[in-house]
TIVO-2410 file (N, C-alpha, C; in nm, 3 decimals):
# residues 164
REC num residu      c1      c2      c3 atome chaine
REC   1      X   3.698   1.141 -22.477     N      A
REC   1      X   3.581   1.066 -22.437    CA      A
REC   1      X   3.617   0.955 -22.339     C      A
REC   2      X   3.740   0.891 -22.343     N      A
REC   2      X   3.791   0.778 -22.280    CA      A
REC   2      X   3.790   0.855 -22.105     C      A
REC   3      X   3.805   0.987 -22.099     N      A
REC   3      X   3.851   1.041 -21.948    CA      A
REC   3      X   3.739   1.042 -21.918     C      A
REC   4      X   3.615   1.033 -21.988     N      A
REC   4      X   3.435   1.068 -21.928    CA      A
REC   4      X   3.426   0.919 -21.876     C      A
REC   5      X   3.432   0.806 -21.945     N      A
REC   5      X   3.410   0.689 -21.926    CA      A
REC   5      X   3.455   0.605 -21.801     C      A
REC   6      X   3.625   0.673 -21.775     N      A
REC   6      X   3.691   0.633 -21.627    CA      A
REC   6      X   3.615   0.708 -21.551     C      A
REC   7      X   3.605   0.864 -21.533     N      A
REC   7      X   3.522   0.905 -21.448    CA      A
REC   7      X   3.395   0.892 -21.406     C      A
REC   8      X   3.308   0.771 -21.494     N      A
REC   8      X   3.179   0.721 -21.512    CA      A
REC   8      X   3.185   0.585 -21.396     C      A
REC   9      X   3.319   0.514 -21.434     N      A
REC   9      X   3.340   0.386 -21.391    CA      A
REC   9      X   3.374   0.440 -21.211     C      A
REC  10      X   3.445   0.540 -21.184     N      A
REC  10      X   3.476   0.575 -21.083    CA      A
REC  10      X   3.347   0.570 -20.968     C      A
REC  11      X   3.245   0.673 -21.034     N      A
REC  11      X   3.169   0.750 -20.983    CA      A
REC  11      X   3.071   0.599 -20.952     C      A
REC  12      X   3.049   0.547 -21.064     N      A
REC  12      X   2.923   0.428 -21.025    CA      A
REC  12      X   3.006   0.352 -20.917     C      A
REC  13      X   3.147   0.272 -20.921     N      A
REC  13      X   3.201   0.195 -20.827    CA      A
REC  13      X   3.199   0.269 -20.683     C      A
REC  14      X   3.170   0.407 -20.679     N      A
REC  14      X   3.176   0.463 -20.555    CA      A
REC  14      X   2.984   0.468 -20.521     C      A
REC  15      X   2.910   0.516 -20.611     N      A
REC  15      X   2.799   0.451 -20.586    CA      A
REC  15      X   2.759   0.333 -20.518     C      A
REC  16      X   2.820   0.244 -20.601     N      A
REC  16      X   2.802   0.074 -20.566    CA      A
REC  16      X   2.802   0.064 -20.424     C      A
REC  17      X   2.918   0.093 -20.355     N      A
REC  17      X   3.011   0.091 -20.237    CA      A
REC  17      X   2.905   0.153 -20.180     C      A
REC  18      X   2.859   0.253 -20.184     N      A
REC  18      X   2.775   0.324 -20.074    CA      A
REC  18      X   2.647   0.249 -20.101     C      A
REC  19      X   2.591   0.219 -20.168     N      A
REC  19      X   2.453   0.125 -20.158    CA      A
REC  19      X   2.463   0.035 -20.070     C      A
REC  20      X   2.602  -0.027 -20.104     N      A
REC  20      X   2.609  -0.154 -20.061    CA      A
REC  20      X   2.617  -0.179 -19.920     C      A
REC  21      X   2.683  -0.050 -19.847     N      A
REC  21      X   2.708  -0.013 -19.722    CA      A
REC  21      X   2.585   0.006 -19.632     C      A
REC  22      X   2.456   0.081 -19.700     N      A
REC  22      X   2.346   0.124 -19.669    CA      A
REC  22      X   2.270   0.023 -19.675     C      A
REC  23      X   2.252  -0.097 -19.758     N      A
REC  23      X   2.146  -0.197 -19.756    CA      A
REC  23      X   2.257  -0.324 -19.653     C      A
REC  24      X   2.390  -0.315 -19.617     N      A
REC  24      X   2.430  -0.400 -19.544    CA      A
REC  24      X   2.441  -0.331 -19.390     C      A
REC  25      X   2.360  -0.210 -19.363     N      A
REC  25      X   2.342  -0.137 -19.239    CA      A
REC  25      X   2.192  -0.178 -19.234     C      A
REC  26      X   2.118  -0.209 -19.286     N      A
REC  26      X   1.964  -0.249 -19.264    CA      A
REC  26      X   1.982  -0.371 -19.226     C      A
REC  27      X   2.081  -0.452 -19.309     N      A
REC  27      X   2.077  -0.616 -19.243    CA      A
REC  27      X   2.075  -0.596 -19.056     C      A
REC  28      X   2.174  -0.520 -19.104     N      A
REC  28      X   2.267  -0.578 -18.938    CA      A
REC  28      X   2.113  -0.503 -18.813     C      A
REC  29      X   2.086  -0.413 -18.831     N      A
REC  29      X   1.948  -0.400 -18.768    CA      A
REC  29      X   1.827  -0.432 -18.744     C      A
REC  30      X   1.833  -0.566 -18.921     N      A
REC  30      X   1.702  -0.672 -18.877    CA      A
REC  30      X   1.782  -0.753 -18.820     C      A
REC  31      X   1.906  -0.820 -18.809     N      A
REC  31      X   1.960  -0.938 -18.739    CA      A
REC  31      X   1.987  -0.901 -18.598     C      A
REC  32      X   1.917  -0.790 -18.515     N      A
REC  32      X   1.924  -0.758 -18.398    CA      A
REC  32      X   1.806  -0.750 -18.347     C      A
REC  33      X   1.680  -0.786 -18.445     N      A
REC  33      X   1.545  -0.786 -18.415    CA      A
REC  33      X   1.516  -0.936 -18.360     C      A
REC  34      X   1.401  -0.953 -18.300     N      A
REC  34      X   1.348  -1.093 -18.280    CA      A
REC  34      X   1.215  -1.126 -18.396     C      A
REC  35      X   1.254  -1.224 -18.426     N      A
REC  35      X   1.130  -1.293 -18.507    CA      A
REC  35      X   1.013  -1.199 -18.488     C      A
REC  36      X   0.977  -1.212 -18.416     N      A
REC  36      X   0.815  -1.116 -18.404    CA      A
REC  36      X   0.854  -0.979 -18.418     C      A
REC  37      X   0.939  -0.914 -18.415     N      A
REC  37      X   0.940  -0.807 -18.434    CA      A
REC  37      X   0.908  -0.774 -18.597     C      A
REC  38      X   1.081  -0.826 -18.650     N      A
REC  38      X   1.062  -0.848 -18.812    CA      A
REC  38      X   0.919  -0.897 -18.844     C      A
REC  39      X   0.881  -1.005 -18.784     N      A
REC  39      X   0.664  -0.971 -18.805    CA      A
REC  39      X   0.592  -0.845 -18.872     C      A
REC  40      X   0.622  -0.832 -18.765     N      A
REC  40      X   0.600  -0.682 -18.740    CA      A
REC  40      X   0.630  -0.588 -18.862     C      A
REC  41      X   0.743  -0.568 -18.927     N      A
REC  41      X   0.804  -0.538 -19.045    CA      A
REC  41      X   0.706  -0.575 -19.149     C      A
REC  42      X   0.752  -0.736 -19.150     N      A
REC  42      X   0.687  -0.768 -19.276    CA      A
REC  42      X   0.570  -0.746 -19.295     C      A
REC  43      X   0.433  -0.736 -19.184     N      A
REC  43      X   0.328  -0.678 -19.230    CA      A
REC  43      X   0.321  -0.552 -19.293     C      A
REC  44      X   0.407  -0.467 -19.217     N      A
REC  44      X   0.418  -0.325 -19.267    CA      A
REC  44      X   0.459  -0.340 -19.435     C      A
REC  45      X   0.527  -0.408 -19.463     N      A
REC  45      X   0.593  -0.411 -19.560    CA      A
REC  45      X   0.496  -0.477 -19.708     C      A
REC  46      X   0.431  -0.548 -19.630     N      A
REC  46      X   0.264  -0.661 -19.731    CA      A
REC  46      X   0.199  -0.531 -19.763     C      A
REC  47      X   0.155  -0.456 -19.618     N      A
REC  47      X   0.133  -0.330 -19.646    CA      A
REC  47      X   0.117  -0.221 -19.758     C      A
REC  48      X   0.282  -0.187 -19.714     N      A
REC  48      X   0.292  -0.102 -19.821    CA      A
REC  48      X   0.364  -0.149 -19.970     C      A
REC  49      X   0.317  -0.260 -19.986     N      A
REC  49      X   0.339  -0.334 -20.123    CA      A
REC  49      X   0.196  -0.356 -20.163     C      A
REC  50      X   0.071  -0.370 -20.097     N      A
REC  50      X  -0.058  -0.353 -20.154    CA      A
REC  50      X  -0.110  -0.232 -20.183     C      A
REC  51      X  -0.023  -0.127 -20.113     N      A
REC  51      X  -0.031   0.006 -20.161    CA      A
REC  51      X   0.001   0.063 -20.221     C      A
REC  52      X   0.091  -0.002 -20.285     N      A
REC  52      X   0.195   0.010 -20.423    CA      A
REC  52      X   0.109  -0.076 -20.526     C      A
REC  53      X   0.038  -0.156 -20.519     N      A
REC  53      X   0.040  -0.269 -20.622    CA      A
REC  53      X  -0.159  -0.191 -20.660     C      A
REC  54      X  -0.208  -0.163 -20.575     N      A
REC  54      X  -0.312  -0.027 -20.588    CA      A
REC  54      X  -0.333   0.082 -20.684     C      A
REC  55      X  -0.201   0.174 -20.716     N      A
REC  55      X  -0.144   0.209 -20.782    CA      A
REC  55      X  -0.066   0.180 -20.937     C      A
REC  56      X  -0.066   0.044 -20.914     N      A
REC  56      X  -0.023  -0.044 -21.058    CA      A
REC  56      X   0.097  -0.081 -21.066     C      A
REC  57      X   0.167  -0.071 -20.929     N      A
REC  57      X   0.353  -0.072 -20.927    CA      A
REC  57      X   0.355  -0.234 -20.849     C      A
REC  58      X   0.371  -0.352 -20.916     N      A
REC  58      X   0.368  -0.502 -20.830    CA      A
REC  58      X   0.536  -0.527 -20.787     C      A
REC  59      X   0.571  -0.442 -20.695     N      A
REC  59      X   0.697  -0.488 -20.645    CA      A
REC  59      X   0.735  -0.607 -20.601     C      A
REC  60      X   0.663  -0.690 -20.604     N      A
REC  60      X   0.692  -0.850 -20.618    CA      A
REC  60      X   0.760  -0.898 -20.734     C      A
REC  61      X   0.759  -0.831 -20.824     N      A
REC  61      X   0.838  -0.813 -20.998    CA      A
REC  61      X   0.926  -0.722 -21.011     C      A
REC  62      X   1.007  -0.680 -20.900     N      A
REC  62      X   1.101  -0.629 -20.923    CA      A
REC  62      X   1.198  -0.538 -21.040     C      A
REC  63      X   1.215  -0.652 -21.107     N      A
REC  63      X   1.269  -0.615 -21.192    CA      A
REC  63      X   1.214  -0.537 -21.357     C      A
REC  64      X   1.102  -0.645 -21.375     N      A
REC  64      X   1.023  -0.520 -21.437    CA      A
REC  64      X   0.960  -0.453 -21.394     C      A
REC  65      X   0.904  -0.407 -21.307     N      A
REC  65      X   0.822  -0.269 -21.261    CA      A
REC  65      X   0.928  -0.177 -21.295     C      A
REC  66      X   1.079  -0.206 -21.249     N      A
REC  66      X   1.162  -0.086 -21.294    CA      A
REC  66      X   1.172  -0.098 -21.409     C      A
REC  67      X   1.217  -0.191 -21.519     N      A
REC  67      X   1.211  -0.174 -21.699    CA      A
REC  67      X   1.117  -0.074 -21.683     C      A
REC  68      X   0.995  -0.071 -21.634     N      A
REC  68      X   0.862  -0.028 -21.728    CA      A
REC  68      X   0.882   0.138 -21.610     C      A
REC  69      X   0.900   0.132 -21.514     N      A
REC  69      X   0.919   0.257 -21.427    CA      A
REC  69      X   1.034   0.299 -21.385     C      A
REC  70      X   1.151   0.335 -21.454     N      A
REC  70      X   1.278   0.342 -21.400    CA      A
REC  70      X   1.295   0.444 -21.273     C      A
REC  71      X   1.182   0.553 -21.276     N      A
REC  71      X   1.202   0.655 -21.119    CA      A
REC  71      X   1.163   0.631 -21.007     C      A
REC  72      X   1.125   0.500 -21.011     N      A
REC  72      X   1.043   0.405 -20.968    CA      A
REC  72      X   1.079   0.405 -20.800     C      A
REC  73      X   1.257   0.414 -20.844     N      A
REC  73      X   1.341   0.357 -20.755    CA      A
REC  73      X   1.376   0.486 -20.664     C      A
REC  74      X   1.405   0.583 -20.710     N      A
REC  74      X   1.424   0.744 -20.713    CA      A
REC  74      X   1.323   0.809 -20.603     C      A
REC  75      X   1.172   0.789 -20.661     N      A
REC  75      X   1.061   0.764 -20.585    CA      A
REC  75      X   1.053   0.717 -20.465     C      A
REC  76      X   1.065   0.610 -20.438     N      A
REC  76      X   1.054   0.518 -20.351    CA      A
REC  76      X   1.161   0.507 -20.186     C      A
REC  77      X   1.306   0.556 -20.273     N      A
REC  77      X   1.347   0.663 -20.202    CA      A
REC  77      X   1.338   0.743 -20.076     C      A
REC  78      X   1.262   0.840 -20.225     N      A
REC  78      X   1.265   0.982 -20.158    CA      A
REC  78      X   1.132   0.962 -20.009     C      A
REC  79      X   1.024   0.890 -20.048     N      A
REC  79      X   0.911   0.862 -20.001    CA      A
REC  79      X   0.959   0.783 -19.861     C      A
REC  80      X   1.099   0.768 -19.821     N      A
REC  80      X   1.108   0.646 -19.715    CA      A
REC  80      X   1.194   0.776 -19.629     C      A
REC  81      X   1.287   0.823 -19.747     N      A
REC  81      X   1.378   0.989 -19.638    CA      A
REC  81      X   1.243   1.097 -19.569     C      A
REC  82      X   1.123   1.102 -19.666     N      A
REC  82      X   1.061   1.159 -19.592    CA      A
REC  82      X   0.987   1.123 -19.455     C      A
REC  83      X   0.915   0.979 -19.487     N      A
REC  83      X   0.851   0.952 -19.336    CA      A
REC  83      X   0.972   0.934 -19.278     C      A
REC  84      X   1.098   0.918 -19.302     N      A
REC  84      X   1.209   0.907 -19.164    CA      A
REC  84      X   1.220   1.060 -19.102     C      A
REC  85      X   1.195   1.113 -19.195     N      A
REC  85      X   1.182   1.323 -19.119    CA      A
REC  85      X   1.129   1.332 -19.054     C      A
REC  86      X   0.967   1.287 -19.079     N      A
REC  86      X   0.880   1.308 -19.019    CA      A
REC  86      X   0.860   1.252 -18.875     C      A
REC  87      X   0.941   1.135 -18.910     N      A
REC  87      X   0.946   1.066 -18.714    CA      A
REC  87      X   0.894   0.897 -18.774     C      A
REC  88      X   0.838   0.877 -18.884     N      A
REC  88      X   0.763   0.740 -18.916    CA      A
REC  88      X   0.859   0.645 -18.979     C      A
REC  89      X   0.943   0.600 -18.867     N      A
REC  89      X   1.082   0.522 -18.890    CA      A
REC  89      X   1.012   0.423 -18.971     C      A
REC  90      X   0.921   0.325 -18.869     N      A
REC  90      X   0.858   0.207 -18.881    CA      A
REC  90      X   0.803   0.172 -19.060     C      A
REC  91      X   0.739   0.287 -19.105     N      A
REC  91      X   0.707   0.282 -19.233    CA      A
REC  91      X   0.785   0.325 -19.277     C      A
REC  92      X   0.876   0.416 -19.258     N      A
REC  92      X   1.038   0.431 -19.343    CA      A
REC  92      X   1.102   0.308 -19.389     C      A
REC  93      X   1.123   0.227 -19.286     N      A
REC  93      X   1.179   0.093 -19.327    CA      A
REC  93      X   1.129   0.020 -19.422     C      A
REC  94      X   0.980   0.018 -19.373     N      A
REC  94      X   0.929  -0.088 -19.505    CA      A
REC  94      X   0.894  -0.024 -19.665     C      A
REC  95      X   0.934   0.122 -19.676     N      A
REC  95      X   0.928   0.197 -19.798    CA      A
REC  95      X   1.110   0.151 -19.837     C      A
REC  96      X   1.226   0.150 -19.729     N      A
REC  96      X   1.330   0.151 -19.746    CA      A
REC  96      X   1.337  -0.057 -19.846     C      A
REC  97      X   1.311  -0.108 -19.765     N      A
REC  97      X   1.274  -0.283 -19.799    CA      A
REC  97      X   1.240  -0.240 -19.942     C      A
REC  98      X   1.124  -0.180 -20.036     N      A
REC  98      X   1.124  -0.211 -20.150    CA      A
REC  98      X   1.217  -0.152 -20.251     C      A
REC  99      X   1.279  -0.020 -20.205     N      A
REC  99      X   1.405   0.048 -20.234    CA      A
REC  99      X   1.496  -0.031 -20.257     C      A
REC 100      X   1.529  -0.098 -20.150     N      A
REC 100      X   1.645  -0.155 -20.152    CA      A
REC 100      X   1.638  -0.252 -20.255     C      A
REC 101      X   1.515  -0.361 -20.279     N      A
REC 101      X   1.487  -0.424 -20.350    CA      A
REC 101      X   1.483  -0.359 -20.512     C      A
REC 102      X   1.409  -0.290 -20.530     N      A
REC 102      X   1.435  -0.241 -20.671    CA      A
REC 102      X   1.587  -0.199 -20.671     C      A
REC 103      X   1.633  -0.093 -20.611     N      A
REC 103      X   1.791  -0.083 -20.626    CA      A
REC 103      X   1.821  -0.193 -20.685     C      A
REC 104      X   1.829  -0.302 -20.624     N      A
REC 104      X   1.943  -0.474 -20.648    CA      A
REC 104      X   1.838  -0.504 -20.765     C      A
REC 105      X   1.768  -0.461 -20.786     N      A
REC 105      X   1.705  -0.549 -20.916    CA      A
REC 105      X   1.769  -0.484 -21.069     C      A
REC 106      X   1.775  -0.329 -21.020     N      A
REC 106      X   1.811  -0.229 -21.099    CA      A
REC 106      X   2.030  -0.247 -21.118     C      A
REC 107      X   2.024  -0.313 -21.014     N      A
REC 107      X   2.188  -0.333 -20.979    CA      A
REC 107      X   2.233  -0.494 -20.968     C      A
REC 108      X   2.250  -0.569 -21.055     N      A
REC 108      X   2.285  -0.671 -21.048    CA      A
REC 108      X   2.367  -0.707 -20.905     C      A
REC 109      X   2.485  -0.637 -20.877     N      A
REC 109      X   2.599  -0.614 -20.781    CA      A
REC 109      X   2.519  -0.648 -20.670     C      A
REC 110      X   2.448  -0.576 -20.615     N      A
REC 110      X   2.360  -0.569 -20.513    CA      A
REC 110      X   2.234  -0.711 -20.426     C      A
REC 111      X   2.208  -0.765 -20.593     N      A
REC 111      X   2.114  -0.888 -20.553    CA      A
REC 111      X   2.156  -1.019 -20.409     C      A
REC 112      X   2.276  -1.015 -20.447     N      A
REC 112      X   2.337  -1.109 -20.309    CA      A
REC 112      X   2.292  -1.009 -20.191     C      A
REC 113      X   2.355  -0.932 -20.177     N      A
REC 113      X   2.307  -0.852 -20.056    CA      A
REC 113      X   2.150  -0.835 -19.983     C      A
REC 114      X   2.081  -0.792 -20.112     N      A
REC 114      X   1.941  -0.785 -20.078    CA      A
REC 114      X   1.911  -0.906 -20.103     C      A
REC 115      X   1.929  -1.064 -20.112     N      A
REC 115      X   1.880  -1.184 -20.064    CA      A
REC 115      X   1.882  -1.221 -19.963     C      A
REC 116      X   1.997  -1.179 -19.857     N      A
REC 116      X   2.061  -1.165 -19.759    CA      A
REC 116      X   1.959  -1.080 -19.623     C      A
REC 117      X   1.885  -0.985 -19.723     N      A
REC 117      X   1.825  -0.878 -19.672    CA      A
REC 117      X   1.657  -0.909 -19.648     C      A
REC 118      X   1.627  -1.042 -19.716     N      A
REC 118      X   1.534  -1.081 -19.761    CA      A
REC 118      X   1.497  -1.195 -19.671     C      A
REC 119      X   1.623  -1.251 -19.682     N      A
REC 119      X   1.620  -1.382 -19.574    CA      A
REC 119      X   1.601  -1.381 -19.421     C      A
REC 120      X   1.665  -1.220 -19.386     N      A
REC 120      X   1.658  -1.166 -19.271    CA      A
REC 120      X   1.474  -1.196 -19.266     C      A
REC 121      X   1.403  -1.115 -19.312     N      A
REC 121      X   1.265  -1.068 -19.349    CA      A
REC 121      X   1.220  -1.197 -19.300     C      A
REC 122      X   1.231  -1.282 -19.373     N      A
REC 122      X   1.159  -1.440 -19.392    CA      A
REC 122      X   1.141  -1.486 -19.270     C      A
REC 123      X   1.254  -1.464 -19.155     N      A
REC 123      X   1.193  -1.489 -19.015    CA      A
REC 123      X   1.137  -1.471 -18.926     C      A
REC 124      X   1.034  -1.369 -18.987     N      A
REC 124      X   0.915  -1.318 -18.955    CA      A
REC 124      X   0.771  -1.389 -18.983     C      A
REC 125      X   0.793  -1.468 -19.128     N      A
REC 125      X   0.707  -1.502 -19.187    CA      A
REC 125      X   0.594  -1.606 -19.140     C      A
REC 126      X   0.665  -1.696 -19.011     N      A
REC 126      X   0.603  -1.791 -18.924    CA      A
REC 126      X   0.501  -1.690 -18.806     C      A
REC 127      X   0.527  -1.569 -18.809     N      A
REC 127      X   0.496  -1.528 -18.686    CA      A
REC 127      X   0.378  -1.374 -18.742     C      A
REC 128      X   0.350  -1.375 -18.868     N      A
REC 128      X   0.279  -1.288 -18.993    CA      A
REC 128      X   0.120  -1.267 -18.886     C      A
REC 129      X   0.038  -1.396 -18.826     N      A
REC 129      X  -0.050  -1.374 -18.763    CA      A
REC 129      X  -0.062  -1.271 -18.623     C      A
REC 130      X   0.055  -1.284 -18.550     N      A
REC 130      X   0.126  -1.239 -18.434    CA      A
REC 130      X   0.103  -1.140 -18.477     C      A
REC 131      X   0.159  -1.102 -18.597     N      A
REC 131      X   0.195  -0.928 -18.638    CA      A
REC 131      X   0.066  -0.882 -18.686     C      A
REC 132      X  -0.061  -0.941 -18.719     N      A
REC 132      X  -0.164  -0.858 -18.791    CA      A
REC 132      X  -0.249  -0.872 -18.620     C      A
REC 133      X  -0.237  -0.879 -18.508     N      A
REC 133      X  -0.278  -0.915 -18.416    CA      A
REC 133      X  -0.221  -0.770 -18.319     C      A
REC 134      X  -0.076  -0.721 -18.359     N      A
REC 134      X  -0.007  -0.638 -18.275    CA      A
REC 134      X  -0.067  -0.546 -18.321     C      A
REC 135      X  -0.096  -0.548 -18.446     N      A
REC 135      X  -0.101  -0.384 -18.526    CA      A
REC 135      X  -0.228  -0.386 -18.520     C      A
REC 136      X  -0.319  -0.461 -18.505     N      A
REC 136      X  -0.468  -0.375 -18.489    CA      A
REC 136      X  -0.490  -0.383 -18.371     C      A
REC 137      X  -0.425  -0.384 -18.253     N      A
REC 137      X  -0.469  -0.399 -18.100    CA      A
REC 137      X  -0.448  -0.230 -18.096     C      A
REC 138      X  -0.312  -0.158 -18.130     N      A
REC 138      X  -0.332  -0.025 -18.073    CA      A
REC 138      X  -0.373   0.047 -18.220     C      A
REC 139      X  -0.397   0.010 -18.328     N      A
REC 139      X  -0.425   0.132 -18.442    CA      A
REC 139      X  -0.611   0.104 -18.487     C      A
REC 140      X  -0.624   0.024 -18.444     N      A
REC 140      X  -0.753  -0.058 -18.517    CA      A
REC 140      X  -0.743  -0.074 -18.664     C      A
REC 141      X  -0.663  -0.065 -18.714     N      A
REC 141      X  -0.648  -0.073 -18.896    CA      A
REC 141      X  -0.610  -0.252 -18.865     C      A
REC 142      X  -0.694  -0.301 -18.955     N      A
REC 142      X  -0.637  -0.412 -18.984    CA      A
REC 142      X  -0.515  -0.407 -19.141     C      A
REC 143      X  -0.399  -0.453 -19.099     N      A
REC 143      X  -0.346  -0.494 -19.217    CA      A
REC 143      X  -0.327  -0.568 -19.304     C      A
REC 144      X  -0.376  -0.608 -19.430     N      A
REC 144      X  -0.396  -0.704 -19.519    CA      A
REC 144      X  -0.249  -0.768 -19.564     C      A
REC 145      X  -0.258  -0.883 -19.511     N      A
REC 145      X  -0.122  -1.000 -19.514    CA      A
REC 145      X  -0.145  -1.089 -19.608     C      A
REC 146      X  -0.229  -1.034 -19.725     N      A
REC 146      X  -0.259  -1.113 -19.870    CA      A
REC 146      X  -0.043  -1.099 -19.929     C      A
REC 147      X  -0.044  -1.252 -19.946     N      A
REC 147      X   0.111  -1.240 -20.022    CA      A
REC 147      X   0.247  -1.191 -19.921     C      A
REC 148      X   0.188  -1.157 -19.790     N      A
REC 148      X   0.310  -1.106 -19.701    CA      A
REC 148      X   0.418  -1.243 -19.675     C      A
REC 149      X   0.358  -1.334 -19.675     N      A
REC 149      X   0.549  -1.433 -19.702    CA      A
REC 149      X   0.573  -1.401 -19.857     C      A
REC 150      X   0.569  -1.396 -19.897     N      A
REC 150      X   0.635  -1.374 -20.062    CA      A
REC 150      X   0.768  -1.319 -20.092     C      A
REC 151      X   0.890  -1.354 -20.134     N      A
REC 151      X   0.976  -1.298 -20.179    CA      A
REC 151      X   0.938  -1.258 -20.310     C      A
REC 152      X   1.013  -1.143 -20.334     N      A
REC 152      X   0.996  -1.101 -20.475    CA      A
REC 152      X   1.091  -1.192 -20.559     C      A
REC 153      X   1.029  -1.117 -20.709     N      A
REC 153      X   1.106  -1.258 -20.800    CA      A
REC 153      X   1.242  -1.226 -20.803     C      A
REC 154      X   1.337  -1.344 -20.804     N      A
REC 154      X   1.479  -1.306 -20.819    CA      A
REC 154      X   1.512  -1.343 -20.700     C      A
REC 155      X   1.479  -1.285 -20.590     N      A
REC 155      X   1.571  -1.273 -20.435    CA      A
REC 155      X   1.522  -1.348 -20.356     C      A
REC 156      X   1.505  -1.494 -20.380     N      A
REC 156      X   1.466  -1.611 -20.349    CA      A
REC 156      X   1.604  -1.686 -20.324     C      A
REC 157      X   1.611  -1.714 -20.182     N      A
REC 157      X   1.752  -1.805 -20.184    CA      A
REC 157      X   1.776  -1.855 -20.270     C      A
REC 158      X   1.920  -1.833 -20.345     N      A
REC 158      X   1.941  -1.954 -20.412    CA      A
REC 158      X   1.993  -2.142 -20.372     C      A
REC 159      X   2.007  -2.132 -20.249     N      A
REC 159      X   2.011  -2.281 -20.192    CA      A
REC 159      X   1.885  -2.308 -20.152     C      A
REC 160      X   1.781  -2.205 -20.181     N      A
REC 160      X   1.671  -2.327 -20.081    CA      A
REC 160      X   1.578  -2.426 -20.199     C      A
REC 161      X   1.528  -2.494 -20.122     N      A
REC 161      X   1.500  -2.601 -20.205    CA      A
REC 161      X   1.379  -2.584 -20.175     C      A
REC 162      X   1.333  -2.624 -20.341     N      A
REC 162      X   1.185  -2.609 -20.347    CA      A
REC 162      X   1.086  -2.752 -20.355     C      A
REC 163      X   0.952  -2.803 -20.316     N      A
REC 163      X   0.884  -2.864 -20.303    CA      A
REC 163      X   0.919  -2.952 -20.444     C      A
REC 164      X   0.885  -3.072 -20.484     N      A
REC 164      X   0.867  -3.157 -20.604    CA      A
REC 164      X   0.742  -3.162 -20.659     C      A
***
């Protein structure tokens, strides 16, 4: 039983490593964006977190939506590899953003990273009007930016300082 357990420890530490690789390859591609772009993101992303939260899944809670939905993550996934097939990078990403997020919620290891990943996000958050302005000029959909600065719970800088 002891040889199942190393090969358990193996297999997840090689897991780890590749998550970690994959959500620190998203950083480095929002830190090559400009503010308004990541905008841009984060609406998508308010988006498809009201379209989730529609459904009954409040990925702003991270961590329990997965207690209570563990395929949650599995799901969420698979749903971001597909619009990337399909050609729908743009919403790939922001299906990939709550992935990544449940992942690190589901993965302790991971939470530094996706704060990191989060913080990237946040410099968008000044520029949220810009972005509901871009996206209904060529789609006419307005996108609802109810809660779009919001970090989810947990992946809130831990140096920033909060109001008194």
């Amino acid at each position: 039983m002891s040889g199942f357990i190393g090969v358990h420890k193996l297999i997840d530490r090689w897991v780890g490593k590749k998550q970690i690789n994959e959500i620190l390859s998203f950083i480095h591609v929002l830190s090559t964006m400009t503010d308004e772009d990541i905008a841009e993101l984060d609406a998508l992303v308010a988006h498809t977190r009201n379209d989730m939260l529609e459904a009954g899944d409040d990925v702003l809670f991270p961590r329990d939506l997965w207690l209570r939905k563990p395929k949650i993550i599995n799901e969420t996934l698979r749903l971001a590899m597909k619009l990337r097939a399909e050609g729908d990078t743009t919403t790939a990403a922001a299906f990939s953003v709550w992935a990544y997020t449940l992942r690190a919620a589901a993965r302790p290891a991971l939470l530094p990273i996706a704060r990191l990943m989060w913080r990237e996000l946040s410099r968008g958050f000044p520029h949220l009007r810009y972005a509901e302005t871009m996206t209904l000029e060529p789609t006419g959909v307005k996108i609802g930016l109810l809660n779009a600065d919001k970090i989810p719970q947990g992946f809130e800088s831990p140096h920033k300082k909060t109001a008194a």
